[in-house]
C-alpha positions in Angstrom: 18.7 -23.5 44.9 20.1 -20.3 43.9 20.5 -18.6 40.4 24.1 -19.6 40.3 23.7 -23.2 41.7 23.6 -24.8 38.1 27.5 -23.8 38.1 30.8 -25.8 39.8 32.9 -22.7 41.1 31.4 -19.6 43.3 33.2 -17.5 39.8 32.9 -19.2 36.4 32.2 -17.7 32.8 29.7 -19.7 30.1 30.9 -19.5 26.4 28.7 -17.5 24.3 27.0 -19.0 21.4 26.3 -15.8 19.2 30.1 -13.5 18.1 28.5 -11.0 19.8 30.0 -11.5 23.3 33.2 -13.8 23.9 31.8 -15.3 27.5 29.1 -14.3 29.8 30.8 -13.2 33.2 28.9 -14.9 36.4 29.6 -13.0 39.9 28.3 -13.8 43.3 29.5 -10.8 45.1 30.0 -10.7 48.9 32.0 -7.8 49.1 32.3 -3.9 46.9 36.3 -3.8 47.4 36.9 -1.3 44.4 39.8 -3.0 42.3 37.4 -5.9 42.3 34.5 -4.0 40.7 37.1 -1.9 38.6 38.1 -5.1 36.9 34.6 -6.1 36.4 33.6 -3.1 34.8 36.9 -3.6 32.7 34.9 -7.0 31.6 31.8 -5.2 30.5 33.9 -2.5 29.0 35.5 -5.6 26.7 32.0 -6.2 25.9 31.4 -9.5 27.9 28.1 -9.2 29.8 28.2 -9.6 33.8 25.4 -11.4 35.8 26.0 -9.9 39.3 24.3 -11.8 42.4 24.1 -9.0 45.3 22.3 -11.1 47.9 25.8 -11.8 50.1 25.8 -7.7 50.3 24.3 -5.9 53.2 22.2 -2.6 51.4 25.0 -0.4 51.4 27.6 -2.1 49.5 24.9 -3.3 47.1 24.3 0.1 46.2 27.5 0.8 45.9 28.2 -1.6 43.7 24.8 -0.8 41.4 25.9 2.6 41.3 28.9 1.7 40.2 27.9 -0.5 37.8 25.4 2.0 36.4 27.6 4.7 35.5 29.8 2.1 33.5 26.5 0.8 31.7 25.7 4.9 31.0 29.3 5.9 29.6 29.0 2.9 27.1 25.4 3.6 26.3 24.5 -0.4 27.5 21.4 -1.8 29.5 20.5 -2.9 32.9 18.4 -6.0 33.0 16.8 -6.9 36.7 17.0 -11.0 36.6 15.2 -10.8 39.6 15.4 -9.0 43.3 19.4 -8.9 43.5 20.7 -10.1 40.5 21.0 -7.7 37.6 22.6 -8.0 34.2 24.9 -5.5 32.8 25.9 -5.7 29.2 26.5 -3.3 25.9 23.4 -2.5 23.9 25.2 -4.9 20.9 24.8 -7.7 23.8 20.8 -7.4 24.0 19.9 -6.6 20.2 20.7 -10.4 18.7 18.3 -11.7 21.3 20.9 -14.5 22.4 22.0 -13.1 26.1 18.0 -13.1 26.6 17.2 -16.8 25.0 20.6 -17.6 27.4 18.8 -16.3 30.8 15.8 -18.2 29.6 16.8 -21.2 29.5 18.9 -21.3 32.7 16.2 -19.2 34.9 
């Protein structure tokens, strides 16, 4: 079973208790195409955490796509949190400080 078996669609979102994020976004990538990742930075930008799942990506585009990634997470000073080998999560620093994202990962990890 994989970290996003628990869910019905390969793409869904979960509702966020806590105001401090409107949905938690839930991505099992198996591609980098740019206008893709562009609107998924556009997501954390909006403040909705992303769960990314990088294991459908051969090393390259995996980078690509944490590179990416990161330099969203640095211009809006936000964290990267390593789930485990592959799947990260990217969010604003308001998403980690009310403890809820965290208790969240818990309980479906």
């Amino acid at each position: 079973m994989g970290l996003f078996s628990f869910l019905r669609r390969k793409k869904d979102t979960i509702e966020v208790k806590q105001a401090t994020a409107e949905k938690i976004i839930f991505e099992q990538l198996d591609d980098a195409i740019d206008s893709h990742l562009t609107k998924l930075a556009t997501d954390i930008i909006n403040g909705n955490p992303l769960v990314v799942n990088l294991e459908s990506l051969d090393i390259d585009n995996a980078n690509k796509v944490i590179a990416f990634l990161s330099g969203v997470i640095y211009a809006i000073e936000g964290e990267i949190y390593l789930i485990r080998e592959k799947v990260f999560l990217f969010g604003n620093s308001e998403v980690y400080n009310d403890g809820s994202v965290k208790k969240l990962l818990e309980e479906i990890i």
